[in-house]
N, C-alpha and C positions, 0 to 999 in steps of 0.2 A: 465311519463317517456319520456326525449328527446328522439326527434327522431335522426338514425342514421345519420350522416355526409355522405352528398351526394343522399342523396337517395329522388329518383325522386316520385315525388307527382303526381296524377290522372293515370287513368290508359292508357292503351295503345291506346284505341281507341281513348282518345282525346285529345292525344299528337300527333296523326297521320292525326286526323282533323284542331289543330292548327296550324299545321304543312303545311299540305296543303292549309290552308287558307293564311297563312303568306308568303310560294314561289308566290301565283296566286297571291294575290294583290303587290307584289314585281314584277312580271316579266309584270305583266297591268301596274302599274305604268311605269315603263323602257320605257316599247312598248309604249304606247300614248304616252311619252315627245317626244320619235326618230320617232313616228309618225307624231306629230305634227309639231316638229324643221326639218323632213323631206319636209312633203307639202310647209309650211311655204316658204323654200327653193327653192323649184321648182319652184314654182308658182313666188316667185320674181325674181329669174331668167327669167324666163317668159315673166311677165311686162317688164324687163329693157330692154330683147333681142328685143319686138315691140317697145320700145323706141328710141333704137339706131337707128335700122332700117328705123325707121320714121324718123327720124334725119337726118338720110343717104340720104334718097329717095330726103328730100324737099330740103337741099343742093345741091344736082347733080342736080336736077329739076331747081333751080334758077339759077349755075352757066351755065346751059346749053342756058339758055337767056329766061325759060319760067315765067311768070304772076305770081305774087306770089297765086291768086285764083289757076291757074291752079297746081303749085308747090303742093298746099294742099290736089286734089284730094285724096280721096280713102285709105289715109295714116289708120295704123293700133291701132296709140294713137293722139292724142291732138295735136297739132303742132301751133305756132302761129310764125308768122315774124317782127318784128318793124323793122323801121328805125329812124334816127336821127331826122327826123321832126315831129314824133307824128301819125303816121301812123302805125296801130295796125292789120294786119289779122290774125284771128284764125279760124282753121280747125273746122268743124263740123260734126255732125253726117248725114249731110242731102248732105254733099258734097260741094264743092266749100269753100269759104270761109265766115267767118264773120268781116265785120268792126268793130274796137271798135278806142275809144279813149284813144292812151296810156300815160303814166307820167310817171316819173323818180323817182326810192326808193332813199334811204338814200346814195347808191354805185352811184348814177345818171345813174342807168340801167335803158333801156326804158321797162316797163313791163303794162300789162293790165289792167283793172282800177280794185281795189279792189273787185267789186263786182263777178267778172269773175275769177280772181285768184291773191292769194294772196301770195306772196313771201317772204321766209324767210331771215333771215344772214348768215347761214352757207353755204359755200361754197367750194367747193375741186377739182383741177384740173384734166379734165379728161384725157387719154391718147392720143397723136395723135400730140395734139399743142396745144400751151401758148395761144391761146383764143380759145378753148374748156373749157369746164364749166360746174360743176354741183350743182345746188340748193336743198338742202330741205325744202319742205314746210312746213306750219305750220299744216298742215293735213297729215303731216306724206308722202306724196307723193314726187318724184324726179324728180326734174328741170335739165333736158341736154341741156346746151346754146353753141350756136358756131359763131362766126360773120365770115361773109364773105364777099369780096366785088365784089359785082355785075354790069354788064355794063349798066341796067334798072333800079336799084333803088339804086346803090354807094351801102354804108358800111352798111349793113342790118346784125340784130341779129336774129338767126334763133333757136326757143325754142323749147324742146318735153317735154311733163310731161308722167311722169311713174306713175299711180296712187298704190303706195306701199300702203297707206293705206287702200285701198278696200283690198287687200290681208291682212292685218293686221287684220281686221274686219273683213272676213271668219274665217280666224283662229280663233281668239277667239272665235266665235259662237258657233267652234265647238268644245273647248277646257271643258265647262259645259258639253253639251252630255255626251262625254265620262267621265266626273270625275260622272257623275250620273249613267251610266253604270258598273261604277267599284265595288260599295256596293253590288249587284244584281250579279255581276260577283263571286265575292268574297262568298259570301254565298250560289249560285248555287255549287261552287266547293264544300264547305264546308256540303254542305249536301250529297252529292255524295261520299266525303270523309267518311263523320260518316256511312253510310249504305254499301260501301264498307268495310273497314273495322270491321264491325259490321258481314258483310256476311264471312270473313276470321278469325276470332275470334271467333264465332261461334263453330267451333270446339274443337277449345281450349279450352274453357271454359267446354265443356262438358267432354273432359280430364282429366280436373282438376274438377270438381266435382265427374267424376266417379275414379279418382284417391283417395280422399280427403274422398271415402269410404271404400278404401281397408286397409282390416288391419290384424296381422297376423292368425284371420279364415277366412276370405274371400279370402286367396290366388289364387284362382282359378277364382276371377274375373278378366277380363280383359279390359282394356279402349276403348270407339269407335274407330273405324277406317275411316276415313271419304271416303278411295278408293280412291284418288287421290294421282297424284305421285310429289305432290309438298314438302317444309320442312316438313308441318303441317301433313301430309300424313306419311312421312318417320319417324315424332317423334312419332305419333302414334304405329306405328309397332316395334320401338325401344323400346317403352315404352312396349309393351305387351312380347318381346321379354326379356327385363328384368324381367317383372313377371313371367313370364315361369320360368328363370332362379332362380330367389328367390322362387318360391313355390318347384322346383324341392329339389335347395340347404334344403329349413325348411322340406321337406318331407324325405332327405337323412338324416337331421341331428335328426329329431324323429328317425328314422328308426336304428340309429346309436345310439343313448341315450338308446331306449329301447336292442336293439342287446346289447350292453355295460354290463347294467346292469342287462340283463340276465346272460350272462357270468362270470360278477365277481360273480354274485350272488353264481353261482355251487360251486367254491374250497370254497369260504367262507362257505357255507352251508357243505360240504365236512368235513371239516376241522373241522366244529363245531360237525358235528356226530359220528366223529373218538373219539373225545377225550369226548363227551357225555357219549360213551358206554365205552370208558377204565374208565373212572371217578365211572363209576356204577360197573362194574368188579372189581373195586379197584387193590390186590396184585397179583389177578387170568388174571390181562391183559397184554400180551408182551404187554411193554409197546417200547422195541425198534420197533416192528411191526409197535406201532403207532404212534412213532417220522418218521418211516421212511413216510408212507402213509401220515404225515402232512405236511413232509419238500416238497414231491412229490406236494402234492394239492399247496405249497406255492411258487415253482418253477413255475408250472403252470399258479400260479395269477401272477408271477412275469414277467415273460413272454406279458403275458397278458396286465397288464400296462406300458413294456417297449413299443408294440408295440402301442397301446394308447397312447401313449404319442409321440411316430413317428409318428404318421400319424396327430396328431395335430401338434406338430410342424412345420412339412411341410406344411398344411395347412395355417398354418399364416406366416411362411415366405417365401414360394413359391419356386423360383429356388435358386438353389445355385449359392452362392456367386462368383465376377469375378475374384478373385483368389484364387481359390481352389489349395489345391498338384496336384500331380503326384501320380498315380496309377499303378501298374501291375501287369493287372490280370492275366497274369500265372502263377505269386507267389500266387496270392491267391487262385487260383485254385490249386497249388499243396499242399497249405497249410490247403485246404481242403479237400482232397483229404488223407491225413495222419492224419486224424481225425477219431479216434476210432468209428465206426457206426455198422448198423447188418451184413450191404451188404459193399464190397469191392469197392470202385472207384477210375478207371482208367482215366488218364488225357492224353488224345490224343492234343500233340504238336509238329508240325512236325520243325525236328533237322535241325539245319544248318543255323537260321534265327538271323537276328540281336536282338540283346537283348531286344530293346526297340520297339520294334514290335508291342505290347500288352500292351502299354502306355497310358492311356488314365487321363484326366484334373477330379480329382475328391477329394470326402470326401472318406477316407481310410477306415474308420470305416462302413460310410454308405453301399460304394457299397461291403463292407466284409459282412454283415449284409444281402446285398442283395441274394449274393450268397450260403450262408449259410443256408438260407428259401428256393433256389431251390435244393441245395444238399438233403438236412431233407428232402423235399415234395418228391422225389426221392425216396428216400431211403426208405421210409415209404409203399411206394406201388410197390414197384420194387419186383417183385421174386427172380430176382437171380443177376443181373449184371446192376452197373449206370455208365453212361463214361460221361466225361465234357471234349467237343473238344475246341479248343481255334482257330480262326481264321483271317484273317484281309484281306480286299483290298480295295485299296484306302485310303482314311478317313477312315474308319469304321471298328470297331474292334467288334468281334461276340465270346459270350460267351455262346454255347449248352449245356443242360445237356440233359442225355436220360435214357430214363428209357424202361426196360421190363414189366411192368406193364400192367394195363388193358386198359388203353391210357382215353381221357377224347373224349364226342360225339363233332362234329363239332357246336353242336347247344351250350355250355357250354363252350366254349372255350375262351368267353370272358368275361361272365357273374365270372367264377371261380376268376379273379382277383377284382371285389366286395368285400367289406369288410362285413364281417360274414357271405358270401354266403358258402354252405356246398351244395353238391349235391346228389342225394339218389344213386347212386350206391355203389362199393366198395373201390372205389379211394376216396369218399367224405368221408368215415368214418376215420376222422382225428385222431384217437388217442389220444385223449385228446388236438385236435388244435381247436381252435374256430375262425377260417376262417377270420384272418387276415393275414397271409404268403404272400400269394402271394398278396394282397392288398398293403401290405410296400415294395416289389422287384417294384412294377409300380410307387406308389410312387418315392421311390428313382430314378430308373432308368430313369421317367420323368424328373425329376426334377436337372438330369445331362444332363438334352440335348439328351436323348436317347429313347430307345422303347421295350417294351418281348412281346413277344406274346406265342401260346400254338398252337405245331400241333403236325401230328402223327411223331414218330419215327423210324426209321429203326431197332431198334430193338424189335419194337411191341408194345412197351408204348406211353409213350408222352416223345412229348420235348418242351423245355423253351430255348426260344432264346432272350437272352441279346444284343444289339446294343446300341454301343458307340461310339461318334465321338472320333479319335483317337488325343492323345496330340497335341497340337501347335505346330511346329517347329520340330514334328518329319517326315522326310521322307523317311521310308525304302525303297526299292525295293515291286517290284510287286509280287506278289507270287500266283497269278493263281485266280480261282473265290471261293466265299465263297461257303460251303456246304449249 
C-alpha cells in the first residue's frame, strides 16, 4: 500500500536529533569562517600598523640628519635603506644595522641581494605621495617603499616589510584544528540531542501505550501523568480528563439503554396482557374496556418515544439553530393554562406592560413542549391550586410554575431533572411518567441559551423556574426585580 502524500518518515526523536545536529554544524561552520576571516584581519592589521610606523620612525630619523645604522635602531618590522650607489643597510633583530650588497630588479629599484629578500611586480601606490610605494613579495609579505632626499646620503630608498605571510601561515594552522573539532562538536550535540529528547518522550510513549490499551471495558483506566506542568503534563491530564468524560458519557448511555428498555418494555407487556385475557374471555370481555386500557398503555408508549426521540435528537445536534422564531411565553402560558387538567391554573401577569415583554428567540414547539411537562408535573402532585407567574428584567425573561404539593428535599432537586430518575416519596410516583419530563424541559431550555432549576414555593410545593434570555432588539422598560 503507498504511503500517504506528505507524511514524514522516522519518528520524532530523530528528526529532533538531526535536526540538532544539522543547526550545530551549520552555526560551527559560520562561527569558524567569521572566526577565522576575523583573526585573519586583525592580525594584518597589525603587521601593516608596525610597518608604517617603522616606515615612519626611519624616514623622520634620516631626514632629521641621523646615520642610516642609527635611523634603523629598535624599529618594530624589518626596514632596510639603499641609495643610488649600491649601498644596502638592513635593520636587524640585534639592533643597528646590516651591510648588504644591493642591485637593481627589472623596475631598476635598488633592492637587497636575493638571498635576503626577494621582491616581487606587483605594485600600488600608497597614500601620502607619488613616491610612496607598496610591493608584494613573493612570500605573500608587504613591501612599503618611500624615497627621500637626504642632506647625508642625497636621494635614498627607504623600505619596511610587513611580513603578511607569517600571519597567513598562523591562520591556516589553525583553520585544520578547528575543521577537526567540528565532527566531535557535531555528534557531542547529537548525542545530548537523542537522550534529551529521549528523556521528554519518555512520557509520551507511555501515554500512548497506556492509551493504545483502553478499550470500551477498560474505561476506567487512565493514562500516566508525568506531574509536571509543561505541554506533555497538560496532555496528559487533558487526555484522562477525556476519559472521565467518555467513561461517564458509555456509563449514562448503558444506564439510559437499560432505563429505556425497561420502560418500553411495561405498556408493551401491558398491552399484551390486556388483550391476552380478552382473547381468552372471548364474547364475555368488554371488549371497549380493553380498547380503552390499550389505547391508554399505547398513549403512554407514545409519549414515551416522543420524549426518546427529544432528547436524542438534541443530543446530536446540540444548541439551536442561529435563527430560530420568536416566542411568547405569555401566550403560551395562558394557552396552557385553558387546557382541560384536574387542578385549575392561574396565570399571574401583571397588566399594563408592553406586549412583547415575554418575547424570547426560540423553537415554538419545543419551549411549548417544555412548558407543558412543567404544567402536567404540577398538576399531578398539586392538592388544590397551580399559578404560572411570568416575569422579566433586563435580558431575562422567567417562567414560574408553583404548585401546593409536597415540594421536592433540597438534596433531589437536581438529581429530579436526570432522565428515568423517580424518587421514593409521593411527588415521585408519577402516574404512569417514566421520569423523562423534566429531563426534556433541561434539555430544551439548555439548549435555547437558558437554565430551570427546582426550589420551594410560596405556596408550600415546589416551583420550576424557566430563564430565558429575552429576544434581540427587544427593549422594554424596567419593571422592578424578578420574584
Amino acid at each position: 500500500m503507498p504511503r500517504a502524500r506528505g507524511r514524514r518518515r522516522g519518528s520524532v526523536r530523530v528528526r529532533v536529533t538531526v535536526a540538532a545536529s544539522l543547526v550545530t554544524a551549520v552555526a560551527v561552520t559560520l562561527v569558524g569562517l567569521l572566526l577565522i576571516a576575523s583573526v585573519e584581519d586583525t592580525q594584518l592589521t597589525r603587521v601593516r600598523s608596525r610597518a608604517e610606523d617603522s616606515l615612519e620612525i626611519a624616514v623622520k630619523r634620516l631626514a632629521d640628519g641621523q646615520s642610516i645604522e642609527t635611523a634603523l635602531l629598535g624599529l618594530p618590522e624589518t626596514v632596510f635603506v639603499a641609495n643610488g650607489e649600491g649601498l644596502c643597510v638592513s635593520s636587524s633583530p640585534v639592533g643597528g644595522g646590516t651591510t648588504l650588497k644591493c642591485t637593481k630588479n627589472a623596475s631598476g629599484d635598488v633592492v637587497p641581494p636575493p638571498g635576503e629578500f626577494r621582491a616581487g611586480v606587483e605594485q600600488t601606490p600608497l597614500e601620502g605621495g607619488a613616491g610612496d610605494q607598496v610591493r608584494v613579495a613573493e612570500s605573500g609579505s608587504e613591501i612599503m617603499t618611500k624615497r627621500i632626499e637626504t642632506a647625508r646620503y642625497g636621494m635614498v630608498t627607504v623600505t619596511a616589510i610587513a611580513p603578511a605571510g607569517e600571519v597567513a601561515s598562523g591562520v591556516d594552522a589553525v583553520g585544520p584544528v578547528l575543521w577537526l573539532l567540528l565532527p566531535s562538536l557535531v555528534a557531542m550535540v547529537a548525542l545530548v540531542a537523542w537522550w534529551l529528547a529521549g528523556q521528554a518522550l519518555r512520557p509520551v510513549e507511555a501515554i500512548r501505550v497506556e492509551a493504545e490499551e483502553i478499550g470500551g471495558t477498560t474505561m476506567h483506566r487512565r493514562v500516566p501523568e508525568p506531574g509536571s506542568e509543561d505541554e506533555i503534563g497538560r496532555l496528559a491530564r487533558t487526555m484522562n480528563a477525556m476519559l472521565e468524560r467518555l467513561e461517564d458519557s458509555a456509563r449514562r448511555q448503558r444506564q439510559f439503554v437499560s432505563d429505556a428498555s425497561h420502560e418500553l418494555r411495561s405498556p408493551v407487556a401491558a398491552i399484551r396482557t390486556d388483550l391476552e385475557v380478552a382473547l381468552r374471555e372471548g364474547a364475555r370481555a368488554d371488549w371497549p374496556k380493553v380498547a380503552n386500557d390499550v389505547l391508554a398503555e399505547e398513549r403512554r408508549l407514545e409519549i414515551l418515544l416522543g420524549d426518546l426521540l427529544l432528547l436524542a435528537s438534541d443530543d446530536e445536534s446540540g444548541a439551536v439553530g442561529s435563527h430560530p422564531g420568536t416566542v411568547d411565553l405569555a401566550a403560551l402560558a395562558t394557552e396552557e393554562a385553558g387546557r382541560g387538567r384536574r387542578l385549575p391554573v392561574t396565570v399571574d401577569r401583571p397588566p399594563g406592560r408592553d406586549p412583547d415583554v415575554y418575547v424570547v428567540a426560540g423553537v415554538a414547539s419545543r419551549l411549548e413542549r417544555s412548558l407543558t411537562n412543567l404544567v402536567d408535573n404540577a398538576c399531578r402532585h398539586a392538592e388544590s391550586a397551580v399559578r404560572v407567574t411570568l416575569a422579566r428584567e433586563g435580558r431575562r425573561v422567567r417562567v414560574i410554575v408553583d404548585d401546593d404539593g409536597p415540594g421536592i428535599r433540597p438534596a433531589d432537586r437536581e438529581r429530579i431533572f436526570e432522565r428515568f430518575t423517580r424518587l421514593d416519596d409521593s411527588r415521585a410516583r408519577d402516574q404512569g411518567g417514566a421520569g423523562l419530563g423534566l429531563a426534556v424541559v433541561r434539555s430544551i431550555i439548555t439548549r435555547h441559551g437558558g437554565q430551570v432549576w427546582a426550589d420551594d414555593s410560596p405556596l408550600g410545593g415546589a416551583r420550576f423556574t424557566i430563564e430565558l434570555p429575552a429576544a434581540a432588539g427587544r427593549h422594554p422598560r424596567a419593571f422592578g426585580s424578578l420574584p
